[in-house]
C-alpha positions as CSV (number, residue, x, y, z in Angstrom):
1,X,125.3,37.8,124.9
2,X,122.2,39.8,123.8
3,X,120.1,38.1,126.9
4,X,122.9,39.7,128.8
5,X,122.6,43.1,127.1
6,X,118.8,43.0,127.5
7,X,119.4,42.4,131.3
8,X,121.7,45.2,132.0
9,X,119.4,47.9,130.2
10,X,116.9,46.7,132.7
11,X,119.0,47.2,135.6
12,X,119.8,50.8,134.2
13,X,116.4,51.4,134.0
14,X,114.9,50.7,138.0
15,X,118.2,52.7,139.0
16,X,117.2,55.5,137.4
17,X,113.5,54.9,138.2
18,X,114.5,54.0,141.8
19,X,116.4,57.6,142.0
20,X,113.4,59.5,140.8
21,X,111.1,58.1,143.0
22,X,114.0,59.1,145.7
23,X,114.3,62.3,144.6
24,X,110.1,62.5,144.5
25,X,110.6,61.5,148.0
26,X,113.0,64.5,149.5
27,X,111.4,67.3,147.3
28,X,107.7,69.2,147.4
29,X,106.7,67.6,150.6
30,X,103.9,68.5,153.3
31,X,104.2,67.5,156.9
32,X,101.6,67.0,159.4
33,X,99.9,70.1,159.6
34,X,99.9,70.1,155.6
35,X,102.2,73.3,155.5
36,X,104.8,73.3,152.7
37,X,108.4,71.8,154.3
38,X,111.9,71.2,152.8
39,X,113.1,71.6,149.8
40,X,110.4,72.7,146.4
41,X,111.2,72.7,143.3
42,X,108.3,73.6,140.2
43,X,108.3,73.6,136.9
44,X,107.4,75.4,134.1
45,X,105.4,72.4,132.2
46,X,103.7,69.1,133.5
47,X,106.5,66.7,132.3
48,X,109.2,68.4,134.7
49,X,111.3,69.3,132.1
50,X,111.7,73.0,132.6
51,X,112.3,74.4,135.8
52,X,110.8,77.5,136.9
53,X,111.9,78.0,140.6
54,X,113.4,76.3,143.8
55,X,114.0,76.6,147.3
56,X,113.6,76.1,151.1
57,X,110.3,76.1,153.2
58,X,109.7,76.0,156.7
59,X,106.1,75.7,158.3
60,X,105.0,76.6,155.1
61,X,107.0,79.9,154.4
62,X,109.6,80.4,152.2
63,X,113.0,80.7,154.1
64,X,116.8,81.7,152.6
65,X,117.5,81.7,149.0
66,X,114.5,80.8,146.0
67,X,116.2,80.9,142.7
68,X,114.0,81.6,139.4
69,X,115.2,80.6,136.0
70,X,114.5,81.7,132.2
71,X,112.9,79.2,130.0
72,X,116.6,78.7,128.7
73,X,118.0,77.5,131.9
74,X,119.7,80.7,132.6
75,X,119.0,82.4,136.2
76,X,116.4,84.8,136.5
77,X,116.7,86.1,140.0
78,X,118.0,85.3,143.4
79,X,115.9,86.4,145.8
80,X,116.7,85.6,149.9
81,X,113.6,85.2,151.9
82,X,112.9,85.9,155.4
83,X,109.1,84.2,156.9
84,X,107.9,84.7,153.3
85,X,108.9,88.1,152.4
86,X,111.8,89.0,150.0
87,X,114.8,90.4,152.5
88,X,118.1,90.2,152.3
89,X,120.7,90.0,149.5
90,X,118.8,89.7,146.1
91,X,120.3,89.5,142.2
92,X,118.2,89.8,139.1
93,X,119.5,88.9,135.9
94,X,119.1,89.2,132.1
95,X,118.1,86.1,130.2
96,X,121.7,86.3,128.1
97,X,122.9,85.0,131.9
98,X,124.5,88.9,133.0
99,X,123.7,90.8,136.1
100,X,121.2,93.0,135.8
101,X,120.4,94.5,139.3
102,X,122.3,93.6,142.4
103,X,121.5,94.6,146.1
104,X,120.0,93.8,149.7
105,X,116.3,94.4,149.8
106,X,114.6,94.7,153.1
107,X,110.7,94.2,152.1
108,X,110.0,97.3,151.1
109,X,112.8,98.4,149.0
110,X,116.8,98.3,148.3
111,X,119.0,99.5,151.3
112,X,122.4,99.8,151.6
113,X,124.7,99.8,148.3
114,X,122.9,98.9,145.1
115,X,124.0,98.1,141.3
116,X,122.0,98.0,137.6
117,X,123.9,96.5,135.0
118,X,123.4,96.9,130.9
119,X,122.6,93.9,129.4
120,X,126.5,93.8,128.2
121,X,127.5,93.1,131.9
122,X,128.8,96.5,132.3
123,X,127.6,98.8,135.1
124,X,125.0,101.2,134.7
125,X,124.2,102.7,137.7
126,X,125.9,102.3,141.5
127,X,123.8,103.9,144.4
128,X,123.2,103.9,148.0
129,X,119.9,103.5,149.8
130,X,119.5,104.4,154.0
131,X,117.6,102.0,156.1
132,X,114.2,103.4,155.3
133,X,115.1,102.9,151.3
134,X,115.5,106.5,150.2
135,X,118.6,107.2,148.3
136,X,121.2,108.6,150.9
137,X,124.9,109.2,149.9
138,X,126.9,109.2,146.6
139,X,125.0,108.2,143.4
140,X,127.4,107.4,140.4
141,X,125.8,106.5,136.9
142,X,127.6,105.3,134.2
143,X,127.5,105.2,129.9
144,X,127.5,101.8,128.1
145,X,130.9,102.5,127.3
146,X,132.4,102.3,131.4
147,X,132.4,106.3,131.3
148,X,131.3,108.2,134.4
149,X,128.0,110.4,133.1
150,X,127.2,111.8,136.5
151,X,127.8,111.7,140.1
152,X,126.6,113.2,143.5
153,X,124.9,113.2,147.0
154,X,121.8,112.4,148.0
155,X,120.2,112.8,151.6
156,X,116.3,111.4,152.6
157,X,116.1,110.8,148.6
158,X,116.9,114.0,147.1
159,X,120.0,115.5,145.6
160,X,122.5,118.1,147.7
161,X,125.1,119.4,147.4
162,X,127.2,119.3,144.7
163,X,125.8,117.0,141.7
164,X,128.6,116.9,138.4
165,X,127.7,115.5,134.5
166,X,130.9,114.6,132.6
167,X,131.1,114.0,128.6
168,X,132.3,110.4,127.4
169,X,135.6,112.1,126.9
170,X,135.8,112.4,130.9
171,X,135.2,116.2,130.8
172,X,133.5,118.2,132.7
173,X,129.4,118.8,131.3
174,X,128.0,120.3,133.8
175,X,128.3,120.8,138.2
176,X,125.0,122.2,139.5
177,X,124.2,122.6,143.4
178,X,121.2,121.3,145.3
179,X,119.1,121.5,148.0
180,X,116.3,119.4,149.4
181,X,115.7,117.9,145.9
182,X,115.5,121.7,143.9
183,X,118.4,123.4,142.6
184,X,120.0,126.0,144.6
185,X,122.7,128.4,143.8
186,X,125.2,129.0,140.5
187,X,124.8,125.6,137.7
188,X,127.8,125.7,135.3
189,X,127.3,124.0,131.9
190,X,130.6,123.5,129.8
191,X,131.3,123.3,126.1
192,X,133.1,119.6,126.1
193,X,136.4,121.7,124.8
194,X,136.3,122.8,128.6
195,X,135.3,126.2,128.3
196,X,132.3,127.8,129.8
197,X,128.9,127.5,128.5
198,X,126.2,129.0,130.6
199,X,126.1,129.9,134.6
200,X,122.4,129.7,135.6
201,X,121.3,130.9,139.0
202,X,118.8,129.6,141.2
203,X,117.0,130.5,144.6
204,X,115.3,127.4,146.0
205,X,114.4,126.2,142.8
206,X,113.8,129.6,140.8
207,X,115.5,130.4,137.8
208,X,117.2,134.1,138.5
209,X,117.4,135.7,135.2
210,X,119.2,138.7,136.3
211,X,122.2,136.6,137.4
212,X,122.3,134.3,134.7
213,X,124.5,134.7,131.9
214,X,125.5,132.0,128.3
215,X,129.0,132.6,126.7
216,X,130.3,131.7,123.3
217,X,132.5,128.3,123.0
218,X,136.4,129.5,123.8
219,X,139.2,127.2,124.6
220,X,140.6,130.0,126.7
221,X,137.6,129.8,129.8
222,X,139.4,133.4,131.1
223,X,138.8,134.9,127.6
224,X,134.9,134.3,127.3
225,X,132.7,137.1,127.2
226,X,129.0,137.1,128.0
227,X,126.8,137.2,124.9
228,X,123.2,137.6,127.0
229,X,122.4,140.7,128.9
230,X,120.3,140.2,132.0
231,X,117.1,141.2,131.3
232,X,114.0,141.7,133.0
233,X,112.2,138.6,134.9
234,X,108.8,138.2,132.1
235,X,105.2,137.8,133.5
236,X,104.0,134.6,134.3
237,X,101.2,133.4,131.6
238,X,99.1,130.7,131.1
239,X,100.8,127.5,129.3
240,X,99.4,126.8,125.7
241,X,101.0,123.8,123.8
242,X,102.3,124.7,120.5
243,X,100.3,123.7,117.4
244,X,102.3,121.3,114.9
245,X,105.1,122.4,113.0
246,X,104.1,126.1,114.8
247,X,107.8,126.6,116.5
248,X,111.1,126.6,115.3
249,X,114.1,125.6,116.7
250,X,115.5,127.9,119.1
251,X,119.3,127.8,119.5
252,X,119.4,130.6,121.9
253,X,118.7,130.9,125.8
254,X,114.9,130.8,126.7
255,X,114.1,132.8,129.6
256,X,110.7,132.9,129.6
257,X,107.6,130.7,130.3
258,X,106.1,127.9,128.1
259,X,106.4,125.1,126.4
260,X,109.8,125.3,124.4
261,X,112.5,123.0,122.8
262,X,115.9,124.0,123.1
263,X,119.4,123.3,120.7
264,X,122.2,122.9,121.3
265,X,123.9,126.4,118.6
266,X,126.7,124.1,118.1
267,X,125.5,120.3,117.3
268,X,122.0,121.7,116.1
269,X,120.8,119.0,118.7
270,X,118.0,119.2,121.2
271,X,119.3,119.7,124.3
272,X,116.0,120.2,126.3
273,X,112.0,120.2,126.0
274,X,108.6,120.5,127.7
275,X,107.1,123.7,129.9
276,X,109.7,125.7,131.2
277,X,108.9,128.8,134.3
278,X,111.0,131.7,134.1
279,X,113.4,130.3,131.6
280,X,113.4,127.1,133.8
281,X,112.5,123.2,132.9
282,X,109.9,122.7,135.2
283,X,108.4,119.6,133.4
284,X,109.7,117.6,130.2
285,X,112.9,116.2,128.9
286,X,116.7,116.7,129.2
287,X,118.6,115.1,126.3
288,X,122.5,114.0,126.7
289,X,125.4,112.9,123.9
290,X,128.4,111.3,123.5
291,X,131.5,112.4,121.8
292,X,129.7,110.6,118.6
293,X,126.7,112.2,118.6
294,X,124.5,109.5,120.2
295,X,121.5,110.1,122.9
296,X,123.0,107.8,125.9
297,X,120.6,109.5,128.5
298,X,117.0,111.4,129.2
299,X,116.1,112.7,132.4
300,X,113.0,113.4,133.1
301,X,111.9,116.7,135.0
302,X,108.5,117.1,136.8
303,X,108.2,119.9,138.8
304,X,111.2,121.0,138.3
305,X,113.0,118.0,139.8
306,X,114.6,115.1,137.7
307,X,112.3,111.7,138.6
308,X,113.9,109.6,136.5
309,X,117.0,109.2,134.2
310,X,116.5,107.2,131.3
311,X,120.2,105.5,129.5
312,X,119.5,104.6,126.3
């Protein structure tokens, strides 16, 4: 009985040593020329016990879809290759196993429809790219919480048009208009009660103070009354950082020029900061709330444009 035993553990043994040596066979081979063909797979470590990527060559180039994975087994992207070069549908993902960017790249950059995803799973961001990877049509981004923070167009990647902000609550924050990337026209900001908070004029990117105007928070938006007079347009002068502890908070419009940070009269929270032109952020930071209280976004201004949006 136990010479039997002994004998069938051997047998186990060369079948699974036969299948290896199979597999060794149908995987990371060369042909003639010496050019990569057929199916690779490598590994993070020596023994093979880790995988750190597979897929498809042919004469030597990667071809279709090469999958990467996280030390824990999980997927780590899923990239589709065309003579070597990443193009076609790709997916990136966090190492918890969630989506975290989803979209068809065309070697040098997304086209078409793109998502980003919060490590949660939820969506962060969806946008739209043209053929020659500039952002092109309606741009929607999201909160953690599957609320709509802010949507718009883009053309030849810049804003135009019409670009809205929205509380967590669903209300209206702010709708601002655009063109070629600078902001043009009449911005309305709203108190999240729904009632008026500032209308700020541009030309082409240049604050108008004359036309601008803040009112006090009233649920009744046809009962508001301007609190700021226009006043006249101050003289450009030379930007000088603040020294430390130098400035205190201002909870009032800023229409002139310098660096500046801005609350919010109501929460007491900053609401905007860095070097501002004629009452305008040229270059700094735009901070954005919740219903709670909590930052869930930055954008970043540099010359006067946003460059990047920040959810935290």
């Amino acid at each position: 009985m136990e010479f039997r035993r002994v004998i069938l553990i051997n047998v186990f043994i060369l079948l699974i040593v036969n299948t290896l040596m199979a597999q060794e066979d149908t995987v990371n081979r060369v042909d003639e020329a010496m050019k990569k063909t057929g199916t690779w797979i490598y590994y993070y470590d020596t023994l093979h016990s880790v995988k750190f990527s597979e897929g498809e060559y042919v004469d030597g180039q990667k071809q279709g879809c090469w999958t990467e994975y996280y030390r824990n087994g999980n997927k780590k992207s899923e990239i589709t290759y065309l003579n070597n070069v990443p193009s076609g549908l790709a997916k990136l993902y966090y190492e918890n196993g969630n989506l975290s960017e989803q979209g068809v790249w065309n070697s040098f950059g997304w086209v078409g429809e793109y998502k980003m995803f919060y490590r949660s799973g939820k969506i962060a961001r969806e946008l739209n790219y043209d053929d020659n990877t500039l952002r092109s049509g309606i741009q929607k981004y999201y909160s953690e919480t599957g609320h709509l923070t802010m949507s718009g167009y883009w053309e030849n990647g810049m804003a135009k048009g019409l670009v809205a902000e929205y509380y967590d609550s669903g209300r209206l924050r702010a709708e601002s208009q655009w063109m070629s990337g600078r902001l043009s026209g009449t911005t309305k900001e709203y108190y999240e009660s729904g009632s008026l908070k500032a209308e700020i004029v541009y030309n082409n990117g240049v604050y108008d103070v004359a036309s601008s105007r803040t009112f006090r928070n009233r649920q009744d938006e046809h009962s508001i009354a301007a609190v700021d007079k226009p006043v006249e347009k101050p003289p450009v002068v030379k930007p000088k950082p603040p020294k430390a502890n130098e400035e205190a908070p201002s909870f009032e419009m800023f229409r002139g020029t310098g660096f500046r940070k801005l609350y919010d009269p109501e929460t007491k929270r900053i609401e905007m900061d860095g070097y501002f032109i004629n009452g305008a952020l040229d270059s700094g930071k735009r901070y954005y709330y919740n219903s709670k209280g909590e930052l869930i976004k930055i954008a970043i201004y540099e010359h006067g444009k946003i460059v990047e949006i920040i959810d935290k």
